[in-house]
C-alpha positions in Angstrom: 22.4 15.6 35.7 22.6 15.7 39.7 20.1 13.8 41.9 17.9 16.3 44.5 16.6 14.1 47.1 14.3 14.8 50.1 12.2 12.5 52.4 9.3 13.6 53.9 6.7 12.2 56.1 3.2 12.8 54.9 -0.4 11.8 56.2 -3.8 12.6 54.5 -6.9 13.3 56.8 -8.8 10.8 59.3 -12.7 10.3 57.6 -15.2 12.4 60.4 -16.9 10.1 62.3 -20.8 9.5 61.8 -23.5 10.8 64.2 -26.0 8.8 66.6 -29.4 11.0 66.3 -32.9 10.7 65.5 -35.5 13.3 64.5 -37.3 14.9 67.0 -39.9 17.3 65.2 -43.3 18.5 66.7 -46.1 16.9 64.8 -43.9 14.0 64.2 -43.6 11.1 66.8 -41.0 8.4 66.2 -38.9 10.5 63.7 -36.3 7.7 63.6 -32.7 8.2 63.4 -31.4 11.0 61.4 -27.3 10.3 62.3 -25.6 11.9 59.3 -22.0 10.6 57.8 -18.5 11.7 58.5 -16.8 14.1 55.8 -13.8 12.4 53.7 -10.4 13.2 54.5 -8.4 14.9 52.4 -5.6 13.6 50.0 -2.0 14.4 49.8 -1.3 15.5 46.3 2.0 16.6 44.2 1.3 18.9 41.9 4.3 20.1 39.1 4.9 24.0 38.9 7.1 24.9 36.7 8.4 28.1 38.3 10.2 25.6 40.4 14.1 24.2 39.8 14.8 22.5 43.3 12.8 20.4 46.5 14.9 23.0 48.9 11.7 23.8 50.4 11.3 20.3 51.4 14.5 20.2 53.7 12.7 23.3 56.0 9.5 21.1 56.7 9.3 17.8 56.5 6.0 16.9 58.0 2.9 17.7 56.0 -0.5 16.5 57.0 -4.0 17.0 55.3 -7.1 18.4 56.9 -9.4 15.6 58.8 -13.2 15.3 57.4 -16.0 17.1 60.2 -17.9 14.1 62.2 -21.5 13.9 60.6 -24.5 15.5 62.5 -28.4 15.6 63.3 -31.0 16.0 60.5 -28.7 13.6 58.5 -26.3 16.4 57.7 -22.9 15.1 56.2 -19.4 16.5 57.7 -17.5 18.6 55.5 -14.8 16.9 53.7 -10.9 17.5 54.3 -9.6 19.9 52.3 -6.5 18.1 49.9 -3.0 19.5 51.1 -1.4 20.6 47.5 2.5 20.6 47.8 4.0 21.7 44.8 7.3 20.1 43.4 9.3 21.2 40.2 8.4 18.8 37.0 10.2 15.7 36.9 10.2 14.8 40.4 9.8 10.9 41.0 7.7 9.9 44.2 9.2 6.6 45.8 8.0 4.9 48.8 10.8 5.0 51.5 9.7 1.8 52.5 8.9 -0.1 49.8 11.5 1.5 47.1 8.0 1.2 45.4 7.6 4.3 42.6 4.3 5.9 44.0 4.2 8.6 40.8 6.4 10.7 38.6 5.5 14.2 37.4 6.5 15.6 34.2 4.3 18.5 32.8 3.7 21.3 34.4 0.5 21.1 36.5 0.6 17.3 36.6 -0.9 16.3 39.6 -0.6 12.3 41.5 -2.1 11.6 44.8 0.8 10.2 46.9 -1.3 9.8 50.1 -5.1 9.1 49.9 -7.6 10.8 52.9 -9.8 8.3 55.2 -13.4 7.3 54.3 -16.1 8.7 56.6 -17.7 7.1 59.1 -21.9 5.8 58.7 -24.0 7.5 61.1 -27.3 5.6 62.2 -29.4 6.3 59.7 -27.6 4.1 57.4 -28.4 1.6 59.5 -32.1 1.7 59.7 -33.6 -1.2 58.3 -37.8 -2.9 58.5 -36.2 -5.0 61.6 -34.1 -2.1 63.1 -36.2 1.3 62.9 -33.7 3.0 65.8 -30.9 1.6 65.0 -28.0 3.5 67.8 -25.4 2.4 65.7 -22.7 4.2 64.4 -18.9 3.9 62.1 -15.9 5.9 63.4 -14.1 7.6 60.8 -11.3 5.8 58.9 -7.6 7.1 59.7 -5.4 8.4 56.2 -3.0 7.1 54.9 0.4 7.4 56.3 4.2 7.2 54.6 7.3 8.5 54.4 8.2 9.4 50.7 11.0 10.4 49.2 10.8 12.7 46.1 14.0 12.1 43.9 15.0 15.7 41.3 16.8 14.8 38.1 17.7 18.2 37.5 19.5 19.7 34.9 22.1 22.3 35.1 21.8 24.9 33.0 25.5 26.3 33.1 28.5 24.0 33.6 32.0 25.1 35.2 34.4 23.8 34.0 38.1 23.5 34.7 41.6 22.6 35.7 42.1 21.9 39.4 42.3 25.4 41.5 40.9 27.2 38.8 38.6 28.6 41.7 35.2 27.0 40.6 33.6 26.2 43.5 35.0 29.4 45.5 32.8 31.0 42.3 30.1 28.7 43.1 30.1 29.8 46.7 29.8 33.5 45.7 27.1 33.2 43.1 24.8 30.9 44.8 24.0 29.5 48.3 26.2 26.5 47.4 28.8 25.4 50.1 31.7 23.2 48.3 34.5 22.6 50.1 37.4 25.0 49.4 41.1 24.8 49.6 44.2 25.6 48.6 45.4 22.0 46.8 44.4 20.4 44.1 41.3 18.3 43.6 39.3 20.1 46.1 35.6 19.2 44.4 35.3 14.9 44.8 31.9 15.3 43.6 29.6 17.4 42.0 27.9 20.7 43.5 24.8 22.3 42.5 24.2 26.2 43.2 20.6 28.3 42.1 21.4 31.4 41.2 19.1 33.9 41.7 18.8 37.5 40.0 17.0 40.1 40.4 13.3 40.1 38.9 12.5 36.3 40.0 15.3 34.9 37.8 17.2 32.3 38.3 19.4 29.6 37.0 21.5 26.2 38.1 25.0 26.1 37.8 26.9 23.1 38.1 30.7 22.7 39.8 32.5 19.3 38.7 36.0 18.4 39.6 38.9 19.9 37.6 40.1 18.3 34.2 43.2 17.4 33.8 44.8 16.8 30.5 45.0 13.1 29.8 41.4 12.9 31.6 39.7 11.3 29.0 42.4 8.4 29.3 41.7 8.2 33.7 44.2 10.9 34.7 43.4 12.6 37.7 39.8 11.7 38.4 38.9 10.9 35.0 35.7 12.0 32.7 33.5 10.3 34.7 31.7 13.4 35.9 31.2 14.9 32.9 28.5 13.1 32.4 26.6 15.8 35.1 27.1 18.6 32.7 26.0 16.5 29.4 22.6 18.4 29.4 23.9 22.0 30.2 22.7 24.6 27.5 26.2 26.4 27.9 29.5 26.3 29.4 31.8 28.4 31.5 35.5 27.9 30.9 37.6 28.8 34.0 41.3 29.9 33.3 43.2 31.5 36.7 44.1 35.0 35.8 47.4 33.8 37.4 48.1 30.6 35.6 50.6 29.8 32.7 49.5 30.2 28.8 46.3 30.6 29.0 45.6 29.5 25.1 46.8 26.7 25.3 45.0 25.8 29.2 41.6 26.9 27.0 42.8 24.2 24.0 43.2 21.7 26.4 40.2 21.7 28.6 38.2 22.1 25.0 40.0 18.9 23.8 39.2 17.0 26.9 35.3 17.9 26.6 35.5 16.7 22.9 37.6 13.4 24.0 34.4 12.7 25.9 31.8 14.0 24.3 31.5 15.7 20.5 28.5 17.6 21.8 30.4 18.8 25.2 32.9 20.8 22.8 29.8 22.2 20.6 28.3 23.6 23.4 28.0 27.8 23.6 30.8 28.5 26.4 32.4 31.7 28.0 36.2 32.5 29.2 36.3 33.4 32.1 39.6 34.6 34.0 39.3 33.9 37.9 41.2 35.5 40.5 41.7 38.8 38.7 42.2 40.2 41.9 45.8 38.4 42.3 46.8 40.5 38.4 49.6 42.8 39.5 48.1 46.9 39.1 49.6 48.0 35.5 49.6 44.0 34.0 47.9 44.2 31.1 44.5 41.1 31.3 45.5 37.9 30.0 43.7 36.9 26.7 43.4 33.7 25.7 41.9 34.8 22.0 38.4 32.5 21.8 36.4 34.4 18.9 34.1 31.7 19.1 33.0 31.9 23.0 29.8 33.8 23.5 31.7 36.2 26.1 34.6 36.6 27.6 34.8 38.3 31.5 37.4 38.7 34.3 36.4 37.9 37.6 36.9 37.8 41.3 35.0 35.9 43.5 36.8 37.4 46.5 36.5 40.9 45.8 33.1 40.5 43.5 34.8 42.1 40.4 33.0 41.0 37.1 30.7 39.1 38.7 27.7 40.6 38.1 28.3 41.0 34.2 29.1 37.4 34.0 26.0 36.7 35.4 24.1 38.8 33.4 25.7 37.2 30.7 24.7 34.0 31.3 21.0 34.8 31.6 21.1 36.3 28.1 22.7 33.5 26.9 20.0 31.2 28.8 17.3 33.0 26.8 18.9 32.8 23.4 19.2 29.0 24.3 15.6 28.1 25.4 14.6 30.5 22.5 16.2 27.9 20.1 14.8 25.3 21.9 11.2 26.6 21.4 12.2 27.1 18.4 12.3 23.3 17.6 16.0 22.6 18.1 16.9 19.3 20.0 18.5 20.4 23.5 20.3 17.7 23.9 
């Protein structure tokens, strides 16, 4: 599970102002005052839309602010009210008050709406004020301002493909090409300190989240290397990609030893539907036959290079069939995690 978090600086609308007037109407002396009220300004509200995965859109803009309500007028008409600014965030975004820490709201069914900044009240105009005592009353209430904050909406999100593998295996250079993910990249182990998070996105309006932990190392489970620790980001994946380098060692028994680490840490990890995938097929010698590393159990098995694009595609066409068949079971009534 990774963290998305964005703050962002919102205001709902000032209240309109009310009006000083009084009736003036042939036939009709001494109208008295006919000052209508201010319009209400409007809210801020969060409203969940599932076709969302990410707050990315939040990083672009970070100042929103509602429509004010109109000032009131004569013949005791009413300014129109704000209209409410709508910004729509992907379900299970948490709303928390920068300043406070305080948890404004938390959406978690699509079309879930909170109101995370309210809109100003309208101002009186001066016929509110008329009274037996006070029959022209010039007397008036200024609009009240919105309210103001700086919130910070906080993503659990859940990764729907997990890469996984040894250090150098070329994850996050795969991450880079699939996604608009940046991870650092270099040439010595341990790269990737923490986890990266890449959207995918395929032709048609699809897309998925892939997430890029460090590299297991056998003995992991025990505190080698950098430990398990961060396989706790890819506990809610609904399937696995197993990275082997195309121009590593035995690659049977790297495949038998990143599955045992995942079921060291988790019996549910090693379950979970998962791909071979051979990285840096570009570096296989012309004529070498493509390693194998014999999984009749994986859902797929692909030979890629993310510096020349080879396989690439397929693998990721693989994936999003292999998405479906997953959320099919899962409408189906099986647990997902």
């Amino acid at each position: 599970m990774f963290i998305d978090s964005v703050a962002v600086h919102l205001r709902a609308g000032a209240g309109g102002s009310g009006a000083e007037a009084f009736r003036r109407e042939k036939g009709v002396p001494r109208g008295g005052p006919s000052g209508g009220d201010g319009g209400k300004g409007g809210d801020v509200v969060l409203v969940a839309d599932p076709e969302l995965s990410t707050l990315s859109d939040f990083r672009y803009k970070r100042h929103h602010y509602a429509e004010r309500g109109r000032h009131g007028g004569g013949s005791n008409r009413t300014g129109r009210s704000g209209q409410d600014l709508e910004l729509c965030v992907p379900p299970g975004t948490v709303a928390v008050d920068d300043g406070t820490e305080e948890i404004v709201g938390e959406l978690l069914t699509a079309g879930e709406r909170i109101v995370v900044a309210r809109g100003g009240r309208g101002g009186r105009g001066n016929a509110r004020f008329k009274s037996p005592v006070r029959q022209a009353p010039r007397h008036w209430e200024p609009g009240v301002d919105g309210e103001e904050r700086i919130v910070r909406l906080e993503l659990k999100l859940i990764a729907d493909v997990g890469l996984v593998g040894e250090p150098n295996a070329g994850k996050s250079t795969l991450l880079s090409r699939i996604s608009r993910a940046r991870p650092r990249i270099a040439d010595y182990p341990f790269t990737t300190l923490t986890p990266n998070l890449g959207v995918v996105e395929l032709p048609g309006f699809r897309s998925f989240v892939v997430a890029d932990i460090p590299g297991i190392v056998k003995g992991a489970h025990a505190g080698k290397g950098l430990g398990h620790r961060f396989l706790r980001h890819i506990e809610r994946t609904r399937l696995l990609v197993l990275l082997l380098p195309a121009d590593g060692g035995d690659p049977r028994a790297t495949l038998a030893g990143l599955r045992d680490e995942l079921g060291q840490y988790s019996p549910r990890l090693s379950e979970l539907p998962f791909a071979v995938v051979f990285s840096k097929a570009d570096l296989v010698p012309p004529g070498d036959p493509p390693p194998d590393a014999d999984a009749p159990d994986a859902w797929g098995s692909y030979h890629v290079s993310a510096v020349t694009g080879q396989g690439v595609g397929d693998l990721l066409e693989g994936c999003w069939r292999q998405l479906e068949v997953a959320k099919r079971g899962s409408e189906d009534g099986e647990e997902r995690w």
